[in-house]
N, CA, C and O atoms as a GROMACS GRO file, in nm:
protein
  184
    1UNK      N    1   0.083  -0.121   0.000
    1UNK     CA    2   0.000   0.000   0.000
    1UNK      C    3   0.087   0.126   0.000
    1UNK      O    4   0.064   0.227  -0.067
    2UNK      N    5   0.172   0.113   0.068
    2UNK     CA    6   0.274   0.251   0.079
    2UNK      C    7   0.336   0.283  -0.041
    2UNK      O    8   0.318   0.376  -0.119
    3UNK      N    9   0.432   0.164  -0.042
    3UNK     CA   10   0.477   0.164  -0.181
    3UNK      C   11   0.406   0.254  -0.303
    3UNK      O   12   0.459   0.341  -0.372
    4UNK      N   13   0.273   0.208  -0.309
    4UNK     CA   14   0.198   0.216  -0.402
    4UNK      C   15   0.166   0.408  -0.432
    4UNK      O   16   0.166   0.473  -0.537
    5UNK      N   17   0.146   0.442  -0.312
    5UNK     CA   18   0.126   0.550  -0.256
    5UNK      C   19   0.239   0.683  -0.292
    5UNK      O   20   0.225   0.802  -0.321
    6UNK      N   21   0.357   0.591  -0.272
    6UNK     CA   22   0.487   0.683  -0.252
    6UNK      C   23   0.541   0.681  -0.395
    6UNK      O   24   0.636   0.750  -0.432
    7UNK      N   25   0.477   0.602  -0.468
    7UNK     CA   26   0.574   0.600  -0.597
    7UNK      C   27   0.458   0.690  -0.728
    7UNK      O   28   0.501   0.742  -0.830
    8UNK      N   29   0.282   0.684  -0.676
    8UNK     CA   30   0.249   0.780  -0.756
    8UNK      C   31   0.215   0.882  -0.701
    8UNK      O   32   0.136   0.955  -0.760
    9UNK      N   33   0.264   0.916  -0.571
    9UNK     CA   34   0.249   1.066  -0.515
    9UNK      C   35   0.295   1.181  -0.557
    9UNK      O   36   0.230   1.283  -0.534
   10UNK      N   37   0.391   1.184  -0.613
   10UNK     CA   38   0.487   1.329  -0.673
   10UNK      C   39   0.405   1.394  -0.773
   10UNK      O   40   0.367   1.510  -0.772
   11UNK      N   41   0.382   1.296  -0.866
   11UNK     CA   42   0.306   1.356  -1.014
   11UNK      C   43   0.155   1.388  -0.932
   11UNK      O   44   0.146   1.500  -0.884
   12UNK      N   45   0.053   1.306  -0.918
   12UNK     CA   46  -0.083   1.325  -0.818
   12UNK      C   47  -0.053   1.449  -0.699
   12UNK      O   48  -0.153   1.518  -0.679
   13UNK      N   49   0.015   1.470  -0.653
   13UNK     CA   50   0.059   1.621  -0.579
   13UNK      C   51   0.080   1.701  -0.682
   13UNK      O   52   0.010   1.803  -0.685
   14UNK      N   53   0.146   1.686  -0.758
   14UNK     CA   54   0.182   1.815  -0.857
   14UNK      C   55   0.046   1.850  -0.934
   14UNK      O   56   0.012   1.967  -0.954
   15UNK      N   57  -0.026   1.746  -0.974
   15UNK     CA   58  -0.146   1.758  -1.063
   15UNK      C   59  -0.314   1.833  -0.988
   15UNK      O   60  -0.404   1.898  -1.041
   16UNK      N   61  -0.290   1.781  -0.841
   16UNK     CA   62  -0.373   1.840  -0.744
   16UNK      C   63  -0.359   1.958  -0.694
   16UNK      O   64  -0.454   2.017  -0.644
   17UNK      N   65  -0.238   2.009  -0.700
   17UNK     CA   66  -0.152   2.123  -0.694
   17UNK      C   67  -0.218   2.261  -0.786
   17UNK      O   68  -0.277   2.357  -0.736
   18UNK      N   69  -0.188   2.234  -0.937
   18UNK     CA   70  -0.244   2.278  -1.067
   18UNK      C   71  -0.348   2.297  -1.042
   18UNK      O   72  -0.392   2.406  -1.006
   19UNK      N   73  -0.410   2.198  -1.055
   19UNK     CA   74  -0.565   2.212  -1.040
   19UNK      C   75  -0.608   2.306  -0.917
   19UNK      O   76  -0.669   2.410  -0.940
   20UNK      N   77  -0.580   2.275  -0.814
   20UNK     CA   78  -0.659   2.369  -0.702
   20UNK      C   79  -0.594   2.501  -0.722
   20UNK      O   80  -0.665   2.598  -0.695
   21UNK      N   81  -0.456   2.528  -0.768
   21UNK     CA   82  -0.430   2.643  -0.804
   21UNK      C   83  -0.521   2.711  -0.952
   21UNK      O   84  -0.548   2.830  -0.971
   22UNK      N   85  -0.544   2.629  -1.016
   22UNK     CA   86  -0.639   2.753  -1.132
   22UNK      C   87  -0.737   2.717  -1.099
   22UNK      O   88  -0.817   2.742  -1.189
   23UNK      N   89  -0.811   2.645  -0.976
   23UNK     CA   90  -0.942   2.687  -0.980
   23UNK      C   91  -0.970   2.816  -0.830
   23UNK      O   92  -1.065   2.887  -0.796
   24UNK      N   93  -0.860   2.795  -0.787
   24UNK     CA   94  -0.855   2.939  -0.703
   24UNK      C   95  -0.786   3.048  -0.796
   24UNK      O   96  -0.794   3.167  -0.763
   25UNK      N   97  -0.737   3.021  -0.880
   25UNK     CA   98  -0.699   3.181  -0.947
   25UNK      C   99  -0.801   3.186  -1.077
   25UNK      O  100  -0.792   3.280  -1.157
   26UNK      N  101  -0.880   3.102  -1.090
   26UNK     CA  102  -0.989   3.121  -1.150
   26UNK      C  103  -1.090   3.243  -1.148
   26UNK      O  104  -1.117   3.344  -1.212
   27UNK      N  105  -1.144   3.148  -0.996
   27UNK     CA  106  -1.248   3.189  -0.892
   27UNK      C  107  -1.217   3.305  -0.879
   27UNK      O  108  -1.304   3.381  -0.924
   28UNK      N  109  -1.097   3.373  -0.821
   28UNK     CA  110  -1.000   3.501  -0.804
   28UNK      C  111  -1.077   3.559  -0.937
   28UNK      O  112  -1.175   3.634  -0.935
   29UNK      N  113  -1.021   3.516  -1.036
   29UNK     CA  114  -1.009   3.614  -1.158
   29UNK      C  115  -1.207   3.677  -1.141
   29UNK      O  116  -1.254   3.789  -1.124
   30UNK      N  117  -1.273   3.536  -1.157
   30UNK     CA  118  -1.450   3.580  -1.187
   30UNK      C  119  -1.463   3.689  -1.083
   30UNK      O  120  -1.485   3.806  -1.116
   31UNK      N  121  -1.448   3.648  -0.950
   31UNK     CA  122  -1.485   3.688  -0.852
   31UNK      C  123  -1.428   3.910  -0.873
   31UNK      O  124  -1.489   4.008  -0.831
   32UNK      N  125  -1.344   3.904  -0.924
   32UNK     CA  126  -1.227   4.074  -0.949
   32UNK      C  127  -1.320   4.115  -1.041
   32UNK      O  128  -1.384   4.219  -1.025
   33UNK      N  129  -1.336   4.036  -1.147
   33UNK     CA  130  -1.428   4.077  -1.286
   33UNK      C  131  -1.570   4.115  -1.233
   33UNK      O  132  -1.622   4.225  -1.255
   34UNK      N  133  -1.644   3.991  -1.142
   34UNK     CA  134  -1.762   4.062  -1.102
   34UNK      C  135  -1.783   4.184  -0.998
   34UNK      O  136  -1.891   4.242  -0.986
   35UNK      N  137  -1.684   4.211  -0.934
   35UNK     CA  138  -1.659   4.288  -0.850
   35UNK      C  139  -1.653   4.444  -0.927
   35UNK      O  140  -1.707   4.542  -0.875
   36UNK      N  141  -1.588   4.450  -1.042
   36UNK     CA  142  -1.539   4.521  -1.134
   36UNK      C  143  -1.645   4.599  -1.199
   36UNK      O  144  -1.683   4.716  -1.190
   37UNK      N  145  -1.686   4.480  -1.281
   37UNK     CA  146  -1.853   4.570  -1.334
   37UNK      C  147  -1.961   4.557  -1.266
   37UNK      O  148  -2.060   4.601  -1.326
   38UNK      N  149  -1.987   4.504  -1.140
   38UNK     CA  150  -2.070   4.595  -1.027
   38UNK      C  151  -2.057   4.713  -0.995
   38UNK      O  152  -2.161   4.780  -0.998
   39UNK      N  153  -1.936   4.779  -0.955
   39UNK     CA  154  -1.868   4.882  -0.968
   39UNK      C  155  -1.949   5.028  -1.076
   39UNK      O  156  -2.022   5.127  -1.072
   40UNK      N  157  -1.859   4.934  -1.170
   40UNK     CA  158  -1.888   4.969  -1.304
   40UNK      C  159  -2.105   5.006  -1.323
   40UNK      O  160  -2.181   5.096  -1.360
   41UNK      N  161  -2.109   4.898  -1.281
   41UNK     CA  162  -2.322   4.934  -1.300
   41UNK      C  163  -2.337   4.983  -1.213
   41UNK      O  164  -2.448   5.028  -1.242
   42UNK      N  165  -2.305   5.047  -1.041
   42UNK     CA  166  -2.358   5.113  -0.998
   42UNK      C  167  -2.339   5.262  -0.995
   42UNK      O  168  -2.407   5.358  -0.957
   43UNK      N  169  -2.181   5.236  -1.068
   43UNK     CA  170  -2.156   5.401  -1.102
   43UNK      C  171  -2.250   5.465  -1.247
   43UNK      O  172  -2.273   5.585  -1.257
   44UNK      N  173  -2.289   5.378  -1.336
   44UNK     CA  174  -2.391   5.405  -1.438
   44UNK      C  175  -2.532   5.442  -1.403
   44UNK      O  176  -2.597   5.536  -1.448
   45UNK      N  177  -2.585   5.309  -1.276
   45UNK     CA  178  -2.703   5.331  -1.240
   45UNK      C  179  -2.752   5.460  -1.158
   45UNK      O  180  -2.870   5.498  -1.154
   46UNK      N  181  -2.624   5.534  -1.082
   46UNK     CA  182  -2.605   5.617  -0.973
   46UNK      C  183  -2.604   5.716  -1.031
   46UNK      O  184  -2.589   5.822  -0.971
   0.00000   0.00000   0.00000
C-alpha cells in the first residue's frame, strides 16, 4: 500500500496542486471581474 502511494504521489501532488491552483486563481479572476462591473453598474445606475 505505501509503496503504491509513494511511488504515484509526486506527479498526483503536482497535478492536485495545478488544479486547485487555477481553480482558485480562477475563482479570483470571476470573482475581481464581477466585482469590477458591479462597480462599473452602480456608477452608471447612480
Amino acid at each position: 500500500m505505501w509503496a503504491m502511494l509513494e511511488h504515484h504521489c509526486p506527479e498526483q501532488l503536482v497535478m492536485k496542486i495545478n488544479a486547485l491552483y487555477l481553480t482558485v486563481f480562477t475563482a479570483y479572476k470571476i470573482d475581481y471581474l464581477i466585482n469590477e462591473t458591479g462597480i462599473i453598474m452602480l456608477e452608471i445606475t447612480f
